[in-house]
C-alpha positions in Angstrom: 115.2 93.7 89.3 112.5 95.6 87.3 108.8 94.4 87.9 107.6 92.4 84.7 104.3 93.4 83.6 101.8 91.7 81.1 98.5 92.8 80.5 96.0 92.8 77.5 92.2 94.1 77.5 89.9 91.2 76.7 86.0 91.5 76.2 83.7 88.4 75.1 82.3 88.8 71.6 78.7 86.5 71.9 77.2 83.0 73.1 76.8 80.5 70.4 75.5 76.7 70.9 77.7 74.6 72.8 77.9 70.8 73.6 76.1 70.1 77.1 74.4 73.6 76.7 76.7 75.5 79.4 79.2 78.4 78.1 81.9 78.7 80.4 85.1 79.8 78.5 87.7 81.9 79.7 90.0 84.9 78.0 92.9 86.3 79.7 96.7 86.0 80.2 99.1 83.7 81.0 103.1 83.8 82.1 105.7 80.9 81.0 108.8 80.0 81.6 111.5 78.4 80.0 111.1 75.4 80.6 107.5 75.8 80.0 105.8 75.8 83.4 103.1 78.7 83.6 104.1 81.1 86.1 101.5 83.4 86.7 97.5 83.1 84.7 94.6 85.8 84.9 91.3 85.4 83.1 87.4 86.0 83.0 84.5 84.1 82.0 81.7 86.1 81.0 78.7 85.8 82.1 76.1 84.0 80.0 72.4 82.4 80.3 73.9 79.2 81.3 76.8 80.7 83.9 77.5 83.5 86.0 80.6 86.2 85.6 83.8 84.8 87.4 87.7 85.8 87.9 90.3 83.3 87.7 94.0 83.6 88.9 96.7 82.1 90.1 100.3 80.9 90.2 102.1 77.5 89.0 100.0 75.0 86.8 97.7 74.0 89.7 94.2 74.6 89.7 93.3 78.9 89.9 91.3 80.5 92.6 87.7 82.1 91.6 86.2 84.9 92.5 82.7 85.9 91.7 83.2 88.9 89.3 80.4 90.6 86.7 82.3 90.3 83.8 79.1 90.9 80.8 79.5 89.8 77.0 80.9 93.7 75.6 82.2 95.0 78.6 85.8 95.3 78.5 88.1 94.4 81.3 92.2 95.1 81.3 93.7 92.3 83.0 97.2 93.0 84.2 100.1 90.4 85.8 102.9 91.7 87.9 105.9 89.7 88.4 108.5 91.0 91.1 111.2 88.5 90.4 113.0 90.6 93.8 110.9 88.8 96.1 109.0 85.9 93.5 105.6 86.8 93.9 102.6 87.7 91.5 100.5 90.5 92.1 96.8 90.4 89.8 95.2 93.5 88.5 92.0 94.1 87.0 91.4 97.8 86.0 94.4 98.5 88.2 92.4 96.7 91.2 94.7 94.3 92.7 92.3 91.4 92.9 94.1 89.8 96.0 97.7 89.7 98.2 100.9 88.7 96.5 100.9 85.4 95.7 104.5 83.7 95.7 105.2 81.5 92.3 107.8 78.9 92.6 110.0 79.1 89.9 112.4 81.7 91.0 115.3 82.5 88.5 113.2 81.7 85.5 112.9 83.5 81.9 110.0 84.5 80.7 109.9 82.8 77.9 106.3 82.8 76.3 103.5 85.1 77.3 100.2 83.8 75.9 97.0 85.2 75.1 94.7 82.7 76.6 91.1 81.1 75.4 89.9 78.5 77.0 86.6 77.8 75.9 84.3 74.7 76.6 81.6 76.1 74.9 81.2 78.3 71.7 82.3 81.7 72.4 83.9 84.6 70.8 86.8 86.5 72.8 88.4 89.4 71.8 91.8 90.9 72.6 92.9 94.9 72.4 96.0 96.8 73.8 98.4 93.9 74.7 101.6 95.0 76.0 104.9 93.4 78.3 106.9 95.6 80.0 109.5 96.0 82.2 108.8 98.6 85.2 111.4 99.7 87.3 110.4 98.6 91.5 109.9 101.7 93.3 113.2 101.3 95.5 115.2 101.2 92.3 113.7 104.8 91.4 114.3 106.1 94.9 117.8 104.7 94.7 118.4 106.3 91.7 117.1 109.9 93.0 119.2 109.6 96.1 121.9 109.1 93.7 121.6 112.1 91.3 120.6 114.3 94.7 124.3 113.4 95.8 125.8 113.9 92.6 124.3 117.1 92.5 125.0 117.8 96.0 129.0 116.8 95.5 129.1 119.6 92.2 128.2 122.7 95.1 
């Protein structure tokens, strides 16, 4: 099974007014299936005058873990999800720094059926989105499998 791979670049574009005076949205990425259950989300919140910089990520629908990050309004962050659907869990990049372990999502067998740019503001904010791309990445014993392979092929011709 090839890793699946989503990952954008997300930056916040400025502060405005909001109601109760606190910014706190969040940009990033999210992972459905089918039967539209997220499977895998990854997103910052900027920091602003009224909140601090934070990661968020997590599998399932339930509530994300957070991580203290400085994330500033202009920086640019690439936010990347791995799914291994081999052994169903989610690894969570940012700059190609895997924020944590594997985390195991439960829906095993599933399509990916929507992959969604996410803003989830409770404030006023502006995000902005660059480079977005889903892929499919061949798992590492795949490509050794497939070099052990051609060596015997190659082998077999002498």
């Amino acid at each position: 099974f090839p890793v699946l791979r989503g990952e954008v670049a997300v930056t916040s574009g400025g502060f405005g007014p909001s109601a109760g005076g606190e910014t706190t949205s969040r940009f990033g990425l999210e992972m459905w299936n089918d039967a539209g259950t997220p499977i895998a989300r990854i997103a910052l919140r900027f920091a602003s005058a009224e909140s601090t910089g934070a990661l968020f990520f997590g599998t399932g629908g339930g509530e994300l873990d957070e991580l203290p990050f400085a994330a500033t309004m202009g920086d640019w962050f690439r936010l990347r999800i791995d799914l291994v659907p081999a052994t169903n869990v989610a690894l969570f990049l940012v700059d190609d720094f895997a924020v944590s372990g594997a985390l195991p999502y439960d829906v095993p067998d599933s399509t990916i059926a929507a992959i969604d740019l996410h803003a989830g503001p409770t404030g006023w904010d502006v995000g902005r989105f660059d480079d977005y791309r889903l892929t499919a990445v061949p798992e590492p014993g795949s490509i050794a499998a497939l070099g052990l392979g051609l060596a015997a092929l190659r082998r077999r011709r002498r």
